[in-house]
C-alpha positions in Angstrom: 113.8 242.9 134.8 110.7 244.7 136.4 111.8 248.0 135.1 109.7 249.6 131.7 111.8 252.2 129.9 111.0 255.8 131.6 109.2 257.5 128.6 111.0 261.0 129.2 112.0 261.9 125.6 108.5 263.2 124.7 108.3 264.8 127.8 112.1 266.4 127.7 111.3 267.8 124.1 108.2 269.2 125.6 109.7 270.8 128.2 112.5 272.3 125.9 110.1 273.8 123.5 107.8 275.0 126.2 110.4 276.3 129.1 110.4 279.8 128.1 106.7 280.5 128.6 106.9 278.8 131.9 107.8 280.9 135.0 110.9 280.8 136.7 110.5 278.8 139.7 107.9 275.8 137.7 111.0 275.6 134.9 113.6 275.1 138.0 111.3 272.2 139.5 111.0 270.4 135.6 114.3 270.8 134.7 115.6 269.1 137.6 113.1 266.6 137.8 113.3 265.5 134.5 117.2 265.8 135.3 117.1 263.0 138.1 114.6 261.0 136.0 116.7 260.5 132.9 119.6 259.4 135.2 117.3 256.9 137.0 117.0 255.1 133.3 120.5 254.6 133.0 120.9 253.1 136.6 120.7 249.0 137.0 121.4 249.0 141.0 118.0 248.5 142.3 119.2 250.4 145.6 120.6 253.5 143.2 117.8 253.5 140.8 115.0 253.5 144.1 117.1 256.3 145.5 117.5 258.2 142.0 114.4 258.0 141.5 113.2 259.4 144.9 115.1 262.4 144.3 113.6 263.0 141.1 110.2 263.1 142.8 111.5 265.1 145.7 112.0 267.7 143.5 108.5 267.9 141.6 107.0 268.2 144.7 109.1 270.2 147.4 108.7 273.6 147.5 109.5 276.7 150.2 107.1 276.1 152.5 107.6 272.5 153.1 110.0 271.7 155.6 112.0 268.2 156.5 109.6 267.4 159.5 106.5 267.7 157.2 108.1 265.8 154.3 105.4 262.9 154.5 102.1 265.6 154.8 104.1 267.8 151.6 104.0 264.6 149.6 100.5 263.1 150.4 99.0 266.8 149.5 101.0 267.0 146.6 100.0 263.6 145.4 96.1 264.7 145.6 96.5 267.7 143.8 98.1 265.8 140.9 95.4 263.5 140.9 92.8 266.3 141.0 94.4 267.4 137.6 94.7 264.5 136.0 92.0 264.7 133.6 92.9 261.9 131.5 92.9 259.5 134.6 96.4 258.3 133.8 97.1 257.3 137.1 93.8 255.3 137.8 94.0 253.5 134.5 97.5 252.2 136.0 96.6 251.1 139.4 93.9 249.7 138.0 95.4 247.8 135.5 98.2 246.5 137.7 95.4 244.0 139.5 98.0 240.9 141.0 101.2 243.2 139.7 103.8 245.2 141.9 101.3 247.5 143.5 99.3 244.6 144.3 102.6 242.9 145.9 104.0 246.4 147.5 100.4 246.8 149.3 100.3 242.9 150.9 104.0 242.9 152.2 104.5 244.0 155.6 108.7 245.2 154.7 107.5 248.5 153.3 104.5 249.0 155.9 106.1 251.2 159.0 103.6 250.0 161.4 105.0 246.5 161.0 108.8 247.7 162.0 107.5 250.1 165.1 106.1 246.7 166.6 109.9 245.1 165.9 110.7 247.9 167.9 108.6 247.9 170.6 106.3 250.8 169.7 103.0 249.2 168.9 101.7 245.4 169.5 101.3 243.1 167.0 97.4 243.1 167.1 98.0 246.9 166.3 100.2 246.8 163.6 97.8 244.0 161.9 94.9 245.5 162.4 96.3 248.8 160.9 97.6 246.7 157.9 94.6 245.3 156.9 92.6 248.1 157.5 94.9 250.4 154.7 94.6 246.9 152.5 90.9 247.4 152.0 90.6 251.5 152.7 93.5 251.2 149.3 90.7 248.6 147.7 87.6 250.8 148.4 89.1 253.7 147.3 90.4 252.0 143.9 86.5 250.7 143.6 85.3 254.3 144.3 87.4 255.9 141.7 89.2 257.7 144.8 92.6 257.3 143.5 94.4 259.6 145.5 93.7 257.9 148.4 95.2 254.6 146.7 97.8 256.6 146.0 98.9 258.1 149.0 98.8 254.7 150.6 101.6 253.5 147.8 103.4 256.3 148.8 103.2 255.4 152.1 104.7 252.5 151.6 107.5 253.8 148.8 108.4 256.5 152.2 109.2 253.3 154.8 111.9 252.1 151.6 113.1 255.5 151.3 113.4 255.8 155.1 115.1 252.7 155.2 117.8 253.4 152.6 118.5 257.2 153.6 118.5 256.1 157.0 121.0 253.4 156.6 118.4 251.0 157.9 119.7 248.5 154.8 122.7 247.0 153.5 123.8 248.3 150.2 123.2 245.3 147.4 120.9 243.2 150.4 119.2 240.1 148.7 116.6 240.6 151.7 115.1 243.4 149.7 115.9 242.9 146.2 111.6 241.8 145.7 110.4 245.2 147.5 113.1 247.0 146.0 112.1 246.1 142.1 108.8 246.6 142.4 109.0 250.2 143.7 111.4 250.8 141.0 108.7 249.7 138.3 106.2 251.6 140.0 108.0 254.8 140.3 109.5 254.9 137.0 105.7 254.8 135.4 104.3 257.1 137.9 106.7 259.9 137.6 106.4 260.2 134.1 102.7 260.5 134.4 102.8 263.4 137.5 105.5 265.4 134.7 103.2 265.0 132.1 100.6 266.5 134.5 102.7 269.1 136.1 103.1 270.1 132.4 100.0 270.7 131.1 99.5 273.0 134.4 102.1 274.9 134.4 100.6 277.8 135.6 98.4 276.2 138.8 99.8 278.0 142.2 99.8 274.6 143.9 103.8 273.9 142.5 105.0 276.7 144.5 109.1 277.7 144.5 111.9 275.2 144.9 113.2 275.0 148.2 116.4 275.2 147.2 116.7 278.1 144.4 119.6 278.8 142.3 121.6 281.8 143.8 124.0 283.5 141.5 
């Protein structure tokens, strides 16, 4: 298997010991984060687990003022901020150390790159969609070089939101051997980075960035 445990424990008994100085909406977001996370664990469907685990980062990051159509720019703003916080360059030390591993395999297949589908579709050529490829191949290498790792970052996540779209979407079949490779390797990747954007989440509880769940609890 290509799945690591998800470390959550540490994090859960954080949470639990910490929740009541937190603030309202920032306990909301943890709780059911870390809710989705720990069901991810148990799940051994590759298309369950992706989709689990989606929704568990869905709702660390949503927040009032996104809304569906700006999903992608929510995400990719999100995703720097957590990097700007993240002092103990968790998230660099694990790109960096995955060198040939599954971010290495999820950035050189086309299957998760959405350029490469709008030209199966008819929306760009196939000089466009390869010349946009390689170009966010080495703009994802530079940045890695450059200590930019939001940037390598948001490009993984570009790729992890072309799965997503295809699942949701019901652009694959449930249980498809065609992308069992694609579909393992985001799991792996997901179920380490998660973790680490909690942990960061955590130890700034108080930054105005996190915002209020889109969705609050109305009683």
């Amino acid at each position: 298997m290509y799945y690591l445990d998800i470390p959550i424990l540490g994090l859960q008994q954080f949470f639990k010991e910490n929740k009541s100085s937190f603030s309202e909406n920032f306990r909301l977001k943890i709780h059911r984060t870390l809710s989705w996370l720990e069901k991810a664990g148990e799940i051994e469907n590759p298309d369950l687990k992706f989709i689990t685990l989606w929704i568990s980062f869905n709702a660390a990051y949503a927040d009032e003022l996104s809304d569906i159509s700006g999903d992608r720019n929510a995400f990719q703003e999100f995703l720097k901020q957590i990097c700007l916080l993240d002092k103990s360059h968790s998230i660099h030390q694990f790109i960096w150390q995955d060198e040939g591993g599954h971010i290495h395999n999820l950035l050189n297949t086309p299957y998760t790159f959405q350029p490469f589908w709008d030209f199966h579709n008819g929306k760009k050529s196939q000089d466009d969609w390869e010349r946009s490829f390689y170009s966010a191949k080495k703009k994802a290498d530079m940045a890695l070089k450059k200590g930019e790792t939001h940037i390598v970052l948001q490009i993984i996540f570009s790729h992890l939101y072309t799965l997503r779209n295809q699942l949701m979407h019901g652009g694959a079949t449930y249980n498809s051997s065609v992308n069992r490779k694609q579909l393992l390797e985001t799991c792996h990747i997901l179920s380490n980075l998660i973790p680490m954007i909690l942990q960061i989440m955590l130890e700034n509880p108080d930054n105005p960035y996190w915002g209020k769940p889109f969705y609050p609890v109305v009683k």
